[in-house]
C-alpha positions in Angstrom: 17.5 -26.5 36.8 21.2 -27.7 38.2 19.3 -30.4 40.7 17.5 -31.9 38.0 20.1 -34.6 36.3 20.7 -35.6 40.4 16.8 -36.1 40.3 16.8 -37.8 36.7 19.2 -40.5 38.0 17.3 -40.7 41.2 14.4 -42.0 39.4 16.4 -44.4 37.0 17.6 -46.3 39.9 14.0 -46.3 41.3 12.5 -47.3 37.9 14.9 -49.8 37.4 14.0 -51.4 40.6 10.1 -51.3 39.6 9.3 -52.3 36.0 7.0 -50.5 34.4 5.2 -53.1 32.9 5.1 -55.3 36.2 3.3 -52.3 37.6 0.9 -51.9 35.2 0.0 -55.8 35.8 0.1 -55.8 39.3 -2.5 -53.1 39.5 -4.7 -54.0 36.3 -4.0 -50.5 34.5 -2.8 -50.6 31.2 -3.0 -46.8 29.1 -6.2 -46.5 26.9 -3.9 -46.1 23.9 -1.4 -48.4 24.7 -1.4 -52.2 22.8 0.0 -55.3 24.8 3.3 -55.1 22.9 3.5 -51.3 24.1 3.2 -49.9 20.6 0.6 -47.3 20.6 -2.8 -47.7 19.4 -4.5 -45.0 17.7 -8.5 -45.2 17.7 -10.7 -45.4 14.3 -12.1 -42.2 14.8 -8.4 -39.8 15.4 -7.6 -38.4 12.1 -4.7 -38.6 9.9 -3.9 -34.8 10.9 -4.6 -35.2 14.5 -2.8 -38.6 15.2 0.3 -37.0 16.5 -1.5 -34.7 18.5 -3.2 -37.6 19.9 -0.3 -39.9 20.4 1.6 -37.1 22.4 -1.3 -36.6 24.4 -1.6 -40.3 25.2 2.4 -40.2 26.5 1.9 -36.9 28.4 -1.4 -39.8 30.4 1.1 -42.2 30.5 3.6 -40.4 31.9 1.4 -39.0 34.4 0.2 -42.6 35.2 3.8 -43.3 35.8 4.2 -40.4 37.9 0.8 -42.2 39.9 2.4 -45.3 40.4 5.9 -44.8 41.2 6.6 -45.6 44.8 7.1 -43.4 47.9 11.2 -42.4 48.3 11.3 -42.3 52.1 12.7 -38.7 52.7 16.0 -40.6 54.8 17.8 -42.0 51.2 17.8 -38.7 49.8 18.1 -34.8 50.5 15.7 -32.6 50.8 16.3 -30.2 47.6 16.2 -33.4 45.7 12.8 -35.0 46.5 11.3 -35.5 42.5 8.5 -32.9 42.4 6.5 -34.2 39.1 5.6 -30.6 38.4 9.3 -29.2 38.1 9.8 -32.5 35.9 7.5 -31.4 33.7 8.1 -28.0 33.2 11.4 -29.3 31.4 9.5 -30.8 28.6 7.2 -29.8 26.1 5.5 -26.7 27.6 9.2 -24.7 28.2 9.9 -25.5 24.7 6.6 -23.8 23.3 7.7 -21.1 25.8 11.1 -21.0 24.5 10.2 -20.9 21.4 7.6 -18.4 21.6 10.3 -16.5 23.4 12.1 -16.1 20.3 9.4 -15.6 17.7 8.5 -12.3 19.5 12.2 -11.4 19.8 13.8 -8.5 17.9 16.2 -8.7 15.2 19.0 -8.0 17.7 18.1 -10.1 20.3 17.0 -13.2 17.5 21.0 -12.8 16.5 22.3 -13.5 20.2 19.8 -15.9 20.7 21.0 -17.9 17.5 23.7 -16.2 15.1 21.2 -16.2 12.8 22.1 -13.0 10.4 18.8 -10.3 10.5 18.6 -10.8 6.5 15.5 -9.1 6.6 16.6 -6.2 8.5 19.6 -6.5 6.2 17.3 -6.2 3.0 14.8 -3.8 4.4 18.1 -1.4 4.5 19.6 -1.7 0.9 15.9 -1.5 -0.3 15.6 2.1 1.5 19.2 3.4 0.0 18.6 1.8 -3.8 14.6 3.0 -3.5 15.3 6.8 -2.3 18.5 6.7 -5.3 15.8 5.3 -8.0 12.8 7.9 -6.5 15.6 10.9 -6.8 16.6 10.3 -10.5 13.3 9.3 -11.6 11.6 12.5 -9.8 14.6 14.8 -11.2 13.9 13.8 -14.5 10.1 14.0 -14.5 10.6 16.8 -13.0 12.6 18.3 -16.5 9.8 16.4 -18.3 6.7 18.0 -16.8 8.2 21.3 -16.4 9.2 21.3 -20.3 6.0 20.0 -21.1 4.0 23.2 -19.4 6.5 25.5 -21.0 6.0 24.5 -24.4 2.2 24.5 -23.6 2.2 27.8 -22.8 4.3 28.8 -25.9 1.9 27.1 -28.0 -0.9 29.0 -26.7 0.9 32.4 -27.6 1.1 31.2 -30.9 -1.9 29.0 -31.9 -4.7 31.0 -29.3 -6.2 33.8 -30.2 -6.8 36.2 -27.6 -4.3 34.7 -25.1 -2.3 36.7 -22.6 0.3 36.5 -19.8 -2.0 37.0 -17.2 -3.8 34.0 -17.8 -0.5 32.0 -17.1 -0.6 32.7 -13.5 -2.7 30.9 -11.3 -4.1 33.1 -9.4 -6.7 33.0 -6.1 -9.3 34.2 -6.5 -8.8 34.8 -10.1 -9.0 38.4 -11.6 -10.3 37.2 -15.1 -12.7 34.9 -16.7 -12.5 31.6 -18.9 -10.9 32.5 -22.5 -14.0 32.4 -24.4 -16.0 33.5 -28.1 -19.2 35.0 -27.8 -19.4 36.0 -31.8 -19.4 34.2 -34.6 -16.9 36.2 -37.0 -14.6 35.3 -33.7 -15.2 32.2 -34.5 -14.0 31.8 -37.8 -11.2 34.2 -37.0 -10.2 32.2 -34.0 -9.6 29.3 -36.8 -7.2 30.8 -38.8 -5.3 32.1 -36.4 -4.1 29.0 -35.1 -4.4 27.6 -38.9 -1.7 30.5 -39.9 0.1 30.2 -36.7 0.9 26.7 -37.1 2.2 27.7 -41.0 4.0 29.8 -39.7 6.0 27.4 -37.6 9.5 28.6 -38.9 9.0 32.0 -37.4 8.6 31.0 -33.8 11.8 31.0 -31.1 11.2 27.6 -30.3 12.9 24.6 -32.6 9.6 23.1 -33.7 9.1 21.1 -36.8 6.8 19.8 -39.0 6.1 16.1 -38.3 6.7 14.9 -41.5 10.2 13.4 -42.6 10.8 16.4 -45.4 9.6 18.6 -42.6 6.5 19.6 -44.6 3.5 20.9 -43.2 1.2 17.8 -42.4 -2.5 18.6 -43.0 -4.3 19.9 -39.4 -7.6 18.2 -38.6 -10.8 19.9 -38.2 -13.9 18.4 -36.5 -17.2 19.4 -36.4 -19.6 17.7 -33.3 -23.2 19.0 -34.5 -27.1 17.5 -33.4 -28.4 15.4 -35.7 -31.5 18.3 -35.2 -30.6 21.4 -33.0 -32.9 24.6 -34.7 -34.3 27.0 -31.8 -37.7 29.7 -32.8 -37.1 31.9 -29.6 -39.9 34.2 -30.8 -42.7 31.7 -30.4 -40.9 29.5 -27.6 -40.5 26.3 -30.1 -37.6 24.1 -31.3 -36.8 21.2 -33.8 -34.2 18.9 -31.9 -32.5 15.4 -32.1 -29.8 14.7 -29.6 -28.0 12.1 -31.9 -24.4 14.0 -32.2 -22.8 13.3 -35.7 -19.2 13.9 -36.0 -17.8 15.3 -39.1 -14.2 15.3 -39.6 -12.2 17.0 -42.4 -8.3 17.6 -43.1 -7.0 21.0 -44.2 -5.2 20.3 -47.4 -4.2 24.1 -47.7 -1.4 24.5 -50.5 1.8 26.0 -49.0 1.4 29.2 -50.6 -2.4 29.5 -49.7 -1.1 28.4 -46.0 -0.5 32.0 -44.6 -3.6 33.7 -45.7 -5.9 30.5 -44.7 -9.9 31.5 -44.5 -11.6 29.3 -42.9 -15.5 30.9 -44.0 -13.9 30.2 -47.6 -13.1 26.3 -47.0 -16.3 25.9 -45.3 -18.0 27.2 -48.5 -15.8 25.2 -50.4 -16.8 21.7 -48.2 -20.2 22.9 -48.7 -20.4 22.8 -44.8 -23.1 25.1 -43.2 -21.8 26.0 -39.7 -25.2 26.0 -37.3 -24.2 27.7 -34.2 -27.5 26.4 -32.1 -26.6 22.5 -33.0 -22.8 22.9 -32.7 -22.0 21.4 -29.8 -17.5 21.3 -29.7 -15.5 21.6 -32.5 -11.7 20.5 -32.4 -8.3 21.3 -34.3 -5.7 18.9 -33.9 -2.0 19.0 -35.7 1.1 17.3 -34.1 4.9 19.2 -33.8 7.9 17.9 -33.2 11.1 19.3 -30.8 14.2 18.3 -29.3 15.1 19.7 -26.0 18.6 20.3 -25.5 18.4 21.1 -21.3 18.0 17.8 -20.7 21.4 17.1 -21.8 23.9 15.7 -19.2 27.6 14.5 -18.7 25.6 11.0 -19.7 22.3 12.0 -21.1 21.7 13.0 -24.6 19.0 15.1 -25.3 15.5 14.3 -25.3 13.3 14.4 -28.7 9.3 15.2 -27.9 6.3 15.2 -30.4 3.1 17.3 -29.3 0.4 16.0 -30.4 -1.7 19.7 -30.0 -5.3 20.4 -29.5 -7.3 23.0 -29.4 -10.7 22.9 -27.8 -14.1 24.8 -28.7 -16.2 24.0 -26.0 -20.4 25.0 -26.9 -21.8 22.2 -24.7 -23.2 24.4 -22.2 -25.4 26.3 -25.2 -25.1 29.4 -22.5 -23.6 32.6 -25.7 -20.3 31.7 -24.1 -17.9 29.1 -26.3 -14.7 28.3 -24.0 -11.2 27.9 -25.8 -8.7 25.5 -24.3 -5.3 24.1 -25.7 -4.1 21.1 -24.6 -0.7 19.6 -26.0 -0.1 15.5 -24.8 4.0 15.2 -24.7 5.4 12.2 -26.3 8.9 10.7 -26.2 10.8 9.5 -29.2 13.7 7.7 -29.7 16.2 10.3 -30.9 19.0 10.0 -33.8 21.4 12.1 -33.0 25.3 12.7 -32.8 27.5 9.3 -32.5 29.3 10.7 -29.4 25.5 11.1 -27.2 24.4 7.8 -28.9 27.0 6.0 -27.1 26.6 8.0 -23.8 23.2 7.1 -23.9 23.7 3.4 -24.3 26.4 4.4 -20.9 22.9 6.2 -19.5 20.8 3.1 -20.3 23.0 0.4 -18.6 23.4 2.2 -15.8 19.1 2.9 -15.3 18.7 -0.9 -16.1 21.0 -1.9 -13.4 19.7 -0.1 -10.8 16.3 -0.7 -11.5 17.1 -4.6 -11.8 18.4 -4.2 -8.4 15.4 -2.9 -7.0 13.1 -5.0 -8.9 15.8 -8.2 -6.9 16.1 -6.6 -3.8 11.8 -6.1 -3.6 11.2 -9.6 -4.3 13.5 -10.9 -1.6 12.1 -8.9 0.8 8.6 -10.0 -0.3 9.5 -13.4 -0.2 10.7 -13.0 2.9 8.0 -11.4 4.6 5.6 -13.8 3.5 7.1 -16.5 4.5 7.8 -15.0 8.2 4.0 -14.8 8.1 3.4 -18.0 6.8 5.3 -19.8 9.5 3.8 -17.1 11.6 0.6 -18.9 11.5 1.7 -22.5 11.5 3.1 -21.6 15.3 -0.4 -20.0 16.3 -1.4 -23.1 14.8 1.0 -25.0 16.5 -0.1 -22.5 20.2 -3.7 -23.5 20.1 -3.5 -26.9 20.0 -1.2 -26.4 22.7 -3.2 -24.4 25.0 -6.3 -26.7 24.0 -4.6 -29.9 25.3 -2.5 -28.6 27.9 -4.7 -25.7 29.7 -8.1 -27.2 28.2 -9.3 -23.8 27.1 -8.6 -21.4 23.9 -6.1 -18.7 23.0 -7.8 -15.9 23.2 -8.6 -13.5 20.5 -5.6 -11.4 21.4 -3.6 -13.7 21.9 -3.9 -14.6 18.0 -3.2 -11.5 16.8 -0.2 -11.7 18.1 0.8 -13.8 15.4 -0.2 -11.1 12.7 2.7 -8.3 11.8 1.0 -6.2 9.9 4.4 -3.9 9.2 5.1 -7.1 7.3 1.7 -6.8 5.2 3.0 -3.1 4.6 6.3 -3.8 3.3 4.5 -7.0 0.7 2.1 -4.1 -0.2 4.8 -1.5 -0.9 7.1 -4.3 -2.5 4.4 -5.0 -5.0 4.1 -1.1 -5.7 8.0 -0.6 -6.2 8.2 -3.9 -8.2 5.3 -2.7 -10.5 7.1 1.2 -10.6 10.4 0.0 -11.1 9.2 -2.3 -14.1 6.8 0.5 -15.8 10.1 2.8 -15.1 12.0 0.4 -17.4 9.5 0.6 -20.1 9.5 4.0 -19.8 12.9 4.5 -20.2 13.2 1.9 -23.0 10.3 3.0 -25.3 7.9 5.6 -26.4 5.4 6.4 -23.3 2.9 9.1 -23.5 1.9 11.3 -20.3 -0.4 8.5 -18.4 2.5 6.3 -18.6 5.2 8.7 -16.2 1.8 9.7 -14.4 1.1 5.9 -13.7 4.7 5.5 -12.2 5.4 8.3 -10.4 2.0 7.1 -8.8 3.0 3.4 -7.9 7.0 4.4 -7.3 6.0 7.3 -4.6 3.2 5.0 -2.8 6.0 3.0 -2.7 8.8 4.5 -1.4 6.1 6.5 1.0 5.8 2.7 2.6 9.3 1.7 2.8 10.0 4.9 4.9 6.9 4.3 7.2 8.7 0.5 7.4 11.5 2.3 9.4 9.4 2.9 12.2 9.2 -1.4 12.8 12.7 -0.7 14.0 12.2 2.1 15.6 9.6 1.0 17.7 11.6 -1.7 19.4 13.6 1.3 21.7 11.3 2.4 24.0 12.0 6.2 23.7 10.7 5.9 20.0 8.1 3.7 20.9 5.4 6.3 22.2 4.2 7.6 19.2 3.7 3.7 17.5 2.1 3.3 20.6 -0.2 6.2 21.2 -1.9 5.8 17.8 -2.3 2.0 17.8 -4.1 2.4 21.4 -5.9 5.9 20.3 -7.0 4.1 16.7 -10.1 2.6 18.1 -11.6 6.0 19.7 -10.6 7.8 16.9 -11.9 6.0 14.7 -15.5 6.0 16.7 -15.1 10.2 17.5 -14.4 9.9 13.5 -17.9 8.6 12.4 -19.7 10.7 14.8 -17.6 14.3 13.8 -18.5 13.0 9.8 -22.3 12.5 9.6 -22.1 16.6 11.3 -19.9 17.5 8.5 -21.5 15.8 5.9 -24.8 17.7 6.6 -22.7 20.9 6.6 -21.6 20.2 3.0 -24.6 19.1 1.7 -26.3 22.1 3.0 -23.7 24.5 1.8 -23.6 23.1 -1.8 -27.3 23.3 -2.2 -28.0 26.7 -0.6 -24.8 28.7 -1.7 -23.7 27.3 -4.5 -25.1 29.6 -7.0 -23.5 32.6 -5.4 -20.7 31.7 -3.7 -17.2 30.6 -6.2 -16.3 28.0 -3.0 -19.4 26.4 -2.9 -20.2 25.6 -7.1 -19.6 21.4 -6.5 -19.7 18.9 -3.8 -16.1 18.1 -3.7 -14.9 22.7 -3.6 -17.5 22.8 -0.7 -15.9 20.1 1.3 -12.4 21.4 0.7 -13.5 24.8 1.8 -15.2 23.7 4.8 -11.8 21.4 5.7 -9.8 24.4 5.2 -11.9 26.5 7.5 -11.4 24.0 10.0 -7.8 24.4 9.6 -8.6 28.9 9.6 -7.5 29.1 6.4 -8.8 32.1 4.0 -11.6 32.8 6.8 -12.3 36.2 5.9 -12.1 35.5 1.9 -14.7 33.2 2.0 -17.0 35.6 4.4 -16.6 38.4 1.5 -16.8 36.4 -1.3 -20.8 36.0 -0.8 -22.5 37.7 -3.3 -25.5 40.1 -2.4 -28.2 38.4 -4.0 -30.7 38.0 -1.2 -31.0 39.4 2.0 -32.4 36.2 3.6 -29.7 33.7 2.1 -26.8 36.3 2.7 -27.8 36.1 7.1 -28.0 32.2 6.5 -24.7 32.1 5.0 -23.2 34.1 8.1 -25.3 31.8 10.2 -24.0 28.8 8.3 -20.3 29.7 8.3 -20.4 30.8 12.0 -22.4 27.8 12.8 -19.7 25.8 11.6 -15.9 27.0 12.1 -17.7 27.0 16.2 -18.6 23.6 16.4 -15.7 22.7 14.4 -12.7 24.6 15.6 -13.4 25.2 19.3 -15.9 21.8 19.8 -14.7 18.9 17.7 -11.1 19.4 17.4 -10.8 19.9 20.8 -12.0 16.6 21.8 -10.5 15.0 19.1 -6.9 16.1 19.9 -8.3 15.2 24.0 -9.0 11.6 22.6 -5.5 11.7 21.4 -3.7 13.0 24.3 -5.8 10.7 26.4 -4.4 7.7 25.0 -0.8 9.5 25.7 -1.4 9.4 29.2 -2.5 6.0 29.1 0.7 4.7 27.3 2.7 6.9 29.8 1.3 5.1 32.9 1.8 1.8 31.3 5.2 2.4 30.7 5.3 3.4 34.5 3.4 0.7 36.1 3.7 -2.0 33.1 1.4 -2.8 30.0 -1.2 -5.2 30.4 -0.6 -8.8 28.9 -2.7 -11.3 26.3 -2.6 -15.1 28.0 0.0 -15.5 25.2 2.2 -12.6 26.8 1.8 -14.2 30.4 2.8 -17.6 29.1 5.8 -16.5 27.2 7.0 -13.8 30.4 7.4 -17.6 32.3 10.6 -17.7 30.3 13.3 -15.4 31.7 16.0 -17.3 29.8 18.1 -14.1 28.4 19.2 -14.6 24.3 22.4 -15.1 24.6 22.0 -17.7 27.1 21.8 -20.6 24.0 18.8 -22.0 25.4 17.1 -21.0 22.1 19.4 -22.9 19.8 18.0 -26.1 19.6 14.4 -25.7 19.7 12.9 -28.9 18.5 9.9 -29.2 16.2 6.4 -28.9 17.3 4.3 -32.1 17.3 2.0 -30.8 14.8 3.2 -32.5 11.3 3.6 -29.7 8.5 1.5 -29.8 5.7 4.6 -30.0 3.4 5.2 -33.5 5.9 1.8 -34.5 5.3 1.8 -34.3 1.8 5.2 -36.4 1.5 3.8 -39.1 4.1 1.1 -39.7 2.0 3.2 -39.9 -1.5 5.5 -41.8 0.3 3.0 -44.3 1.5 5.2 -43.7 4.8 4.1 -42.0 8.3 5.8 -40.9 11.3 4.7 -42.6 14.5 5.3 -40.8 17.6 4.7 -43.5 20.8 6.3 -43.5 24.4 8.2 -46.7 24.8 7.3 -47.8 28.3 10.4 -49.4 29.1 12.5 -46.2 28.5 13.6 -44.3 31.1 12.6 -41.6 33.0 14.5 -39.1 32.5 14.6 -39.7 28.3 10.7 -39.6 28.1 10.8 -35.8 30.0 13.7 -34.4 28.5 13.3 -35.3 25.0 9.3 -35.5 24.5 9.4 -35.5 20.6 11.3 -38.4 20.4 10.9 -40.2 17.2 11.2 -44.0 15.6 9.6 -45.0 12.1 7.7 -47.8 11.7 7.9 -48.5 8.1 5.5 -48.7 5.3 2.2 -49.7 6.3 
């Protein structure tokens, strides 16, 4: 590169001492897109789009014409190392500045800010989003957290008092579980079952917890009973027939019971009363809802006030299965209100509420930077893959290849957009949350979004990690093992979905693991995994001597094939592609065209050769758009009387031609 002004100036002198255009005339050779008045002339058929592409192809002819017709230095007026080698010449121009500036797309963050001071904003941003997002997910989980665990509690306590028949045991989830589904199989335990929770909830002031009527006097508001019947549902077991219509009718009624009649409710009397006839064969659910109110003092802080709830409560009697057994459930939906309490927490909770607000604004802010951001490092992302094959079509007459072009795709970048979106839509949902009355599916939907989210922005960190090469391997191995995996994958499910089908139609009926598709695949995964092996061996029931060998058959079958076949190979197809990313850090990794042409550039970053990397002949489609507005277009032509060394050295040079 230092012998290359000596050899610019060499060919000044000789260029001045041949004319250009006296060549061109002496030999009959004028350029194909060159007018007599050395403008360029573009033909009809070039495009708008492709006219510089075609114009800088028609100066990279010329100036090869040029090259053709300059005349013989004899080797006595000058040195050796300066003889003008057209190839080195070229080099210098528009194919090292594609390399260049390849050289510092593909450049990491740290390398980018040698190369050109620019500040790593993204990096910058990716950062504060991981502290602000992992702050936001740690209050909003620690308060959920309060909400959902407050929320079971009371559900439990309002099965003590509004279930008949309900015990402790049932509120421990136990595997395998030592007793049945809460159910009614007579019909006096029916009506009994009813006012019990009807006297229970009457007798609200006698329970430990601070519930309250919902009413503003703190009255008893009315429960509501409904009855879900057949239109027709009368069974004759004796001589196998049956009158039936499937139509369901809903019938709805609201227990006015007088405060004084509240304790001693009877529901067989109301029912005679409503002139309702209570048909146990067409009775398919009936339901028993009332709402309470509560105010739960825990989740009081140094700048929380407490939090007020309403419960809207139902209770369940489930007869769809017409099987002698009606289940009870209880279900109680959580609601937030807006609390009125003492002046001194009102203020703290305005204190609370800025300080929520602020930091999910900042999240919201900092999320759409970086998403803006992103998506515009991918948009200019593909105008320079644009910009690379119509470089590699006119220079090396061929196309980039495949894998050369996704090169140009960072899909961490499509990860972070994705989990940007999810935080934005968290954080705002959070806000509402925060701000208004939400039920359950509202903190269910958030916690949903705001965990995807942050799940993301944590997996983002490996980006960063992966440009050290010690971190690398694991990036690495899984990118180059994806592909096998995936194939091994296809194969290892079509065995296991046989296995599940089988098992869910064969031992289903007498097996507790195998009673629905989606139990018998989770079993099957865990046996994979030898979990609760011997469990699921004993848990067969005896039913049949032929289906209790095919069940051994069955499970033997497949924790074999499973455990000591197909996990094996699949953590061999895995280690395998280990190796292979071992012995290519060794003996090098093998390179995309695009890779070879951008290793041609050892410039280092801090060199400055990447500072001024001019702009690609390619017009923008922002340019395009202004051109055409502006009635105005940018010619790009070689001036044939220039010199030498100004048509290598600077081979976007520019000059506008007016309005046409």
């Amino acid at each position: 590169m230092s012998d290359l002004p000596q050899t610019n100036n060499l060919l000044e002198d000789n260029l001045n001492q041949f004319p250009i255009n006296n060549l061109l005339e002496g030999h009959n050779v004028a350029p194909n897109n060159v007018d007599e008045v050395g403008q360029n002339r573009v033909p009809n058929n070039v495009g708008h789009e492709d006219e510089d592409l075609y114009l800088w192809r028609g100066r990279r002819d010329l100036s090869e014409e040029r090259e053709s017709l300059m005349p013989v230095i004899p080797p006595s007026q000058h040195e050796d190392h300066l003889s003008p080698d057209p190839e080195s010449v070229r080099s210098t121009t528009y194919e090292n500045r594609m390399k260049r500036k390849l050289r510092f797309f593909f450049m990491n963050p740290i390398e980018k800010w040698q190369a050109k001071q620019r500040f790593p904003y993204k990096f910058l941003v990716q950062v504060f989003k991981i502290i602000f997002v992992t702050i936001q997910l740690y209050l909003f989980a620690d308060n959920r957290y309060y909400h959902v665990n407050y929320s079971w509690d009371n559900r439990i306590s309002f099965s003590h008092l509004f279930l008949r028949g309900w015990s402790e045991e049932r509120e421990v989830n136990a595997y395998p579980p030592n007793l049945g589904p809460l159910a009614i199989y007579k019909k006096d335990d029916f009506f009994d079952t009813i006012d019990y929770a009807v006297i229970g909830y009457a007798s609200l002031s006698d329970a430990v917890g601070p519930y309250s009527y919902t009413n503003e006097d703190n009255s008893m508001a009315p429960p509501q009973l409904c009855l879900y019947n057949y239109k027709e549902g009368i069974i004759f077991g004796f001589n196998e027939s049956y009158v039936f219509n499937n139509d369901i009718i809903e019938d709805c009624k609201d227990l006015k019971i007088p405060s004084s009649e509240a304790k001693s409710f009877s529901s067989r009397k109301f029912f005679k009363n409503q002139n309702i006839t209570i048909t146990f064969s067409a009775l398919v659910k009936v339901t028993l809802k009332f709402s309470i109110k509560t105010v739960n003092f825990k989740a009081a802080g140094p700048i929380t006030p407490p939090d007020c709830y309403k419960f809207n409560i139902q209770i369940l009697f489930d007869n769809d299965d017409m099987d002698g057994q009606m289940i009870l459930s209880l279900d109680a939906e959580p609601i937030r209100l807006i609390c009125n309490g003492d002046v001194e927490y009102i203020n703290d909770n305005r204190l609370a509420y800025i300080l929520r607000s602020i930091l999910n604004i900042v999240v919201i802010l900092i999320c759409c930077t970086s998403c803006i951001l992103c998506s515009r490092a991918i948009w200019k992302a593909q105008l320079l893959k644009r910009e690379t094959m119509d470089f590699f079509r006119i220079v090396y007459n061929r196309e980039l290849s495949l894998e050369g072009r996704f090169e140009f795709w960072n899909f961490w970048y499509i990860m972070i957009i994705v989990d940007d979106i999810l935080l934005i839509l968290g954080s705002a949902i959070k806000e509402e949350i925060e701000r208004k009355q939400f039920i359950g599916d509202q903190w269910n939907t958030c916690s949903l979004l705001l965990g995807t989210g942050t799940l993301l922005v944590w997996f983002g960190v490996l980006r960063y990690l992966g440009f050290f090469k010690t971190y690398n391997v694991v990036i690495l191995t899984l990118k180059s093992a994806f592909p096998k995996v995936a194939r091994f994958l296809l194969c290892a499910l079509l065995i296991y979905a046989g296995f599940t089908f089988c098992g869910w139609l064969v031992l289903g009926p007498y097996h507790m693991k195998f009673r629905s598709l989606a139990s018998t695949s989770e079993c099957l995964f865990a046996l994979i995994n030898g979990d609760d092996m011997f469990a699921t061996f004993s848990m067969m029931e005896f039913k049949s001597p032929m289906l209790w060998w095919f069940s051994r058959i069955y499970l033997y079958s497949f924790i074999s094939l499973f455990i000591y076949v197909v996990l094996s190979l699949f953590i061999s197809v895995i280690m395998d592609s280990y190796d292979t990313i071992k012995l290519y850090y060794e003996k090098g990794f093998p390179k995309t065209d695009l890779q070879l042409f951008v290793a041609e550039c050892q410039e280092e970053p801090s060199s400055g050769a990447f500072r001024n990397l001019g702009e690609a002949p390619n017009r923008s489609s922002i340019r395009q758009v202004m051109d055409r507005l502006c009635c105005c277009q940018l010619n790009v032509w070689p001036r044939l009387a220039h010199k030498h060394k100004k048509l290598m050295d600077d081979s976007t040079s520019t000059e506008y031609s007016g309005c046409i």
